[in-house]
C-alpha positions, 0 to 999 in steps of 0.5 A, spaced: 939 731 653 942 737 655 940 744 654 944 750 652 942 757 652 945 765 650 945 771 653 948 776 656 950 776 663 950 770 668 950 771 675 952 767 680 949 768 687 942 769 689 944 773 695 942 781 695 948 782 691 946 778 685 939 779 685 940 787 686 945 786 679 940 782 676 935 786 677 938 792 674 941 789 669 935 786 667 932 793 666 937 795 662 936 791 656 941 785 658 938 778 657 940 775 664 940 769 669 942 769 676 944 762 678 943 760 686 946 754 688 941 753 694 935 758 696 935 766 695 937 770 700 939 762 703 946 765 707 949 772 709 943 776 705 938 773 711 943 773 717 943 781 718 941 785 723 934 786 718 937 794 718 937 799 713 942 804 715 948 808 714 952 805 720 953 810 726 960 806 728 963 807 722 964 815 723 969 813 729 973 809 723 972 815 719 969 812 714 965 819 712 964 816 704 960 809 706 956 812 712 955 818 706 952 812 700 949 809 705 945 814 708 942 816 701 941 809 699 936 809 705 933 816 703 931 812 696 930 805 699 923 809 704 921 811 697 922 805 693 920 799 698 916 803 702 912 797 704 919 793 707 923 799 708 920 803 715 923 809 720 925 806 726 927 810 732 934 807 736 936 809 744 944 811 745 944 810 752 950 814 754 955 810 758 961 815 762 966 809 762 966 808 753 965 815 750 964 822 753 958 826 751 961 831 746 964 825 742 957 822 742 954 828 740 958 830 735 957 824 732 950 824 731 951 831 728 955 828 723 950 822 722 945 827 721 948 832 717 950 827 712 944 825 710 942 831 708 935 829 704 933 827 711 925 825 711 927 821 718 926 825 725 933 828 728 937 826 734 934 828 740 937 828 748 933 824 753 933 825 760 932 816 762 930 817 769 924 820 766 923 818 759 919 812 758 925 809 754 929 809 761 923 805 765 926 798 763 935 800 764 938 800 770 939 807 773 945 808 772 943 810 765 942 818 767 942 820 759 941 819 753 940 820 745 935 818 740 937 818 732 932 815 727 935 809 722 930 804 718 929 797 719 927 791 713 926 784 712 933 782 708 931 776 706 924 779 703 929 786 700 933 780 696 927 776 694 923 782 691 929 784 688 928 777 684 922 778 682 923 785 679 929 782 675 924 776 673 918 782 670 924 785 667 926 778 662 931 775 667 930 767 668 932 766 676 935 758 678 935 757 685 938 751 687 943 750 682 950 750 681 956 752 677 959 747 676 964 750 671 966 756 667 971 757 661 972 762 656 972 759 648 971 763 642 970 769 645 964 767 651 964 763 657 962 757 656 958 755 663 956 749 665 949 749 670 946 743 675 939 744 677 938 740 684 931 740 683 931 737 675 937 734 676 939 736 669 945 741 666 944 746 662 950 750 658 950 757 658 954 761 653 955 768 656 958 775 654 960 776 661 959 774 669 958 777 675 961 774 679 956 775 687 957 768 691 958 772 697 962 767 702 963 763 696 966 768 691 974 767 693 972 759 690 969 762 684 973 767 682 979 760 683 976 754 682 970 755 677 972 760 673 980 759 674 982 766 674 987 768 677 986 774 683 990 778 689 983 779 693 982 776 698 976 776 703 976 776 710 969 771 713 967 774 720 961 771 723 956 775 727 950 772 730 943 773 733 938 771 738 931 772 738 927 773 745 921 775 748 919 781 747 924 785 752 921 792 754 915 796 751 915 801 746 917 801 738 923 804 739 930 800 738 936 801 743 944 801 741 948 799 746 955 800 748 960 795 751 967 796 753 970 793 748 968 799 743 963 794 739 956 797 738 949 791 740 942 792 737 936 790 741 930 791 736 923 790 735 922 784 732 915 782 729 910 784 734 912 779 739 919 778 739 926 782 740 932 781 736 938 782 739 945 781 734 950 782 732 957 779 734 965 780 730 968 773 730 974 771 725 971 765 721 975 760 718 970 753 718 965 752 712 960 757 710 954 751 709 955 751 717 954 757 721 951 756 728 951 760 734 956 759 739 956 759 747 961 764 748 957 768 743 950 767 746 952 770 752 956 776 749 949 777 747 947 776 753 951 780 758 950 786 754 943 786 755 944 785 762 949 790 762 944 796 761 937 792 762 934 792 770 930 784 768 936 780 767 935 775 761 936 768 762 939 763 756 932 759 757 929 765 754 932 764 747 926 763 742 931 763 736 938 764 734 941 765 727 948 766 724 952 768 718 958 770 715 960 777 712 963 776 707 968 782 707 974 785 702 981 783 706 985 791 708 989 787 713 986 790 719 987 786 725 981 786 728 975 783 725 970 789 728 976 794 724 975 790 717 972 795 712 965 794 710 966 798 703 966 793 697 971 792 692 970 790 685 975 786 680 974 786 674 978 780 670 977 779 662 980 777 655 983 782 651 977 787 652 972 780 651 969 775 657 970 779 663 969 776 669 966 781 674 967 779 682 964 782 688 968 782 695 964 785 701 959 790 701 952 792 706 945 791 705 943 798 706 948 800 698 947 793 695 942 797 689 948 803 688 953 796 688 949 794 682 949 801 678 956 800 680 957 794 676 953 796 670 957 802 670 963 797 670 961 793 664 958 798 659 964 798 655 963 791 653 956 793 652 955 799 649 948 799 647 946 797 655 941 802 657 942 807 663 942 807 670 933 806 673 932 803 679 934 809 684 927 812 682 923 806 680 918 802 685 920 795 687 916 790 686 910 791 691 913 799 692 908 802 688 903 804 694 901 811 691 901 814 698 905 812 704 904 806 708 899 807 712 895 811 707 895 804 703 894 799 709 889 804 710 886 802 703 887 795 704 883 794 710 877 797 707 878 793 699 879 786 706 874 788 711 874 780 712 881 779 713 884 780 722 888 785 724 894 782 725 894 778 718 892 784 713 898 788 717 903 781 714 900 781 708 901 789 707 908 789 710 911 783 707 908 785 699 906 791 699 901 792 693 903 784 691 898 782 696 892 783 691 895 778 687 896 773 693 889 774 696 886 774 688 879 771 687 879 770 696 873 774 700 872 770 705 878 767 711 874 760 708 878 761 702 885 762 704 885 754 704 888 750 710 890 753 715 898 751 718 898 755 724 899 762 726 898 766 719 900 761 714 895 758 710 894 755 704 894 761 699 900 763 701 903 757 702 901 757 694 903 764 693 910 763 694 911 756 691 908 759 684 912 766 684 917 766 689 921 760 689 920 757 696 920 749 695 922 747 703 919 749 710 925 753 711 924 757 705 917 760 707 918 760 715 924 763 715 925 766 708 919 769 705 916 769 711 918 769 719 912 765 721 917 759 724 918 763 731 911 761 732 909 754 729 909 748 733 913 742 731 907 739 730 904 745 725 911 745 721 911 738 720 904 739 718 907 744 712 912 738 710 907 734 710 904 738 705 909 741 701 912 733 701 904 731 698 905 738 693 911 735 690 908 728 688 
């Protein structure tokens, strides 16, 4: 028998976009659901360059307003998530053939200077034949700059959002598809499908959001049937991760002749993250890989600057995703804004439909604000703007991270090193609950290899959504760059057990 179910506000995406609304949202008083047609976090939202900044490059484009957002939407993430969201310091080294000194210096002022509350460290001028930051680039690079952005786990930004917007009364769906949306008697009459169930359920909703990312043109169109100019633009840009590549915590920004910008970033512990690239897309969304001519772009730029050469063997793992931006017209894919655009579409003051086109990771949480501001008058009684001063789930450290991790070491004298370090970084004060009842490491169950075991595993498939492999090693968490085959096989194993 099919189920129907009243609310206010249907979301539709489980990326950043759709869990920020939703949380927000929720937390304002509306009844919600967000309805993911795979995982969340499943496309774009887990395919980023893991970085919570303002956007250096965007100031040659002048785009003084989004550098700005983002600049103050970092200040709130490091008070909010302090656990996911933490400094990390970049290395400009300077190359006389791209752009002169002053242009570079001027930027880093203005970068700067835009933050205004700034709680990260300046910018500073490194002489590389001497610094330690030098050590691993060829001599030629004479010069450099350091500036401070932040680094995050973007999957686990949009996971813990669902789960704020789940303490908050909103129900989310994850693997479910909209499989139609239609106005009557003056709400839209949705109709769901649960993969997982393989049952429908009819939504009466008072509005949508519409957040489906890549997907939000066929939406817009195909579902709801609504009319709309906007356009998105998909670029793909793609990863790969190596080896760690040189020593030190700090990450490098790389220039390349093309006028484009390549990050190389510590990645968890043992591993460099090296991304992204600006190609024009115009295949399936559900199919993103890597290409070869990608790889090595990725390749040659480290090569460029770096004294070891990075063979493709070297490769450990790669990953790709659409951006999903608004369409300007501009010609080149790496000229595309990357400010959103909402459009809001209703019936005579009734049944709006609310589609997002575009947006960065770093302001999904003033997007959101944005939104509710958009469909307040069609309900007045929501409640105010909250979330730029609450904790994220997990958030509420009292004191800093490592004055918490501090804390943690002394309440789980028993747990390694390495793993209460996990465990603090990927939860925050959530990591109570997972370790709930466990004083020993015998009780954290089977053992899959690396730092998954059986506690998490249940951990995530009870609060946090995870039904696949795919799901826990590399979404909820990035253990998949060092379990075996063998070791992955033994948690399908198990998961597939789980489910019977």
């Amino acid at each position: 028998m099919t189920k129907s179910v009243e609310i206010d506000l249907l979301i539709i995406g489980g990326g950043i976009n759709g869990a920020g609304v939703a949380r927000d949202a929720a937390g304002r008083g509306l009844s919600v659901i967000l309805c993911e047609k795979d995982d969340l976090a499943n496309h774009t939202s887990s395919a980023s360059s893991k970085l919570i900044h303002g956007g250096l490059r965007y100031l040659e484009q002048m785009k003084f307003k989004l550098v700005h957002e983002a600049l103050k939407e970092r200040e709130i993430l490091l008070q909010t998530a302090p656990y996911l969201v933490y400094p990390l310091v970049f290395v400009l080294p300077h190359d006389a053939h791209l752009r002169p000194v002053w242009m570079i210096r001027t930027g880093l002022f203005l970068y700067t200077s835009l933050a205004r509350r700034q709680s990260l460290q300046g910018t500073k001028r490194l002489n590389l034949l001497n610094a330690p930051e030098g050590t691993p680039l060829k001599e030629k690079f004479t010069l450099g700059f350091t500036y401070a952005d932040c680094q995050v786990d973007d999957a686990r930004l949009v996971v813990t959002n669902a789960l704020g917007a789940k303490a908050k009364g909103a129900i989310v769906l994850t693997r479910t598809l909209c499989q139609s949306a239609v106005r009557e008697n003056g709400r839209w009459k949705v109709h769901l499908y649960s993969q997982l169930t393989k049952r429908e359920t009819i939504v009466f909703a008072k509005a949508i959001v519409n957040a489906a990312g890549a997907w939000v043109s066929h939406v817009l169109h195909n579902i709801a049937k609504v009319k709309s100019t906007s356009r998105i633009r998909l670029v793909k840009g793609s990863h790969i991760v190596v080896p760690k590549w040189y020593k030190g915590n700090h990450a490098y920004i790389l220039q390349n002749p093309d006028k484009r910008v390549i990050f190389a970033i510590p990645y968890k512990n043992d591993f460099t993250l090296i991304g992204t690239t600006d190609v024009p897309f115009e295949g399936d969304p559900n199919k993103i890989h890597i290409s070869e001519e990608e790889t090595n772009y990725l390749i040659d730029s480290i090569n460029y600057y770096f004294t070891k050469p990075l063979p493709v063997n070297d490769i450990r793992s790669s990953y790709a995703g659409v951006r999903a931006l608004f369409d300007d017209k501009s010609e080149k894919a790496q000229k595309i804004t990357r400010e959103y655009h909402l459009e809001l579409n209703d019936d005579n003051g009734k049944m709006p439909i609310l589609s997002i086109f575009g947006g960065k990771l770093t302001t999904y949480r003033s997007l959101a604000e944005r939104v509710l501001s958009k469909l307040k008058p069609y309900f007045p009684k929501m409640g105010s703007a909250w979330t730029a001063s609450t904790p994220l789930p997990g958030g509420d450290l009292r004191g800093d991270f490592n004055q918490f991790l501090s804390a943690m070491k002394e309440k789980y004298t028993w747990l390694p090193k390495e793993l209460l370090f996990h465990y603090a970084s990927h939860y925050g004060t959530l990591m109570n609950c997972l370790l709930e009842s466990a004083t020993s490491i015998n009780d954290l169950g089977e053992h899959f290899g690396g730092g998954l075991y059986r506690k998490e595993v249940d951990y995530l498939i009870k609060n946090e959504w995870a039904k696949t492999t795919e799901d826990i090693l590399w979404r909820r968490t990035k253990w998949g760059l060092i379990l075996s085959d063998q070791e992955i096989n033994q948690l399908e194993a198990f998961l597939n057990d789980a489910e019977q």
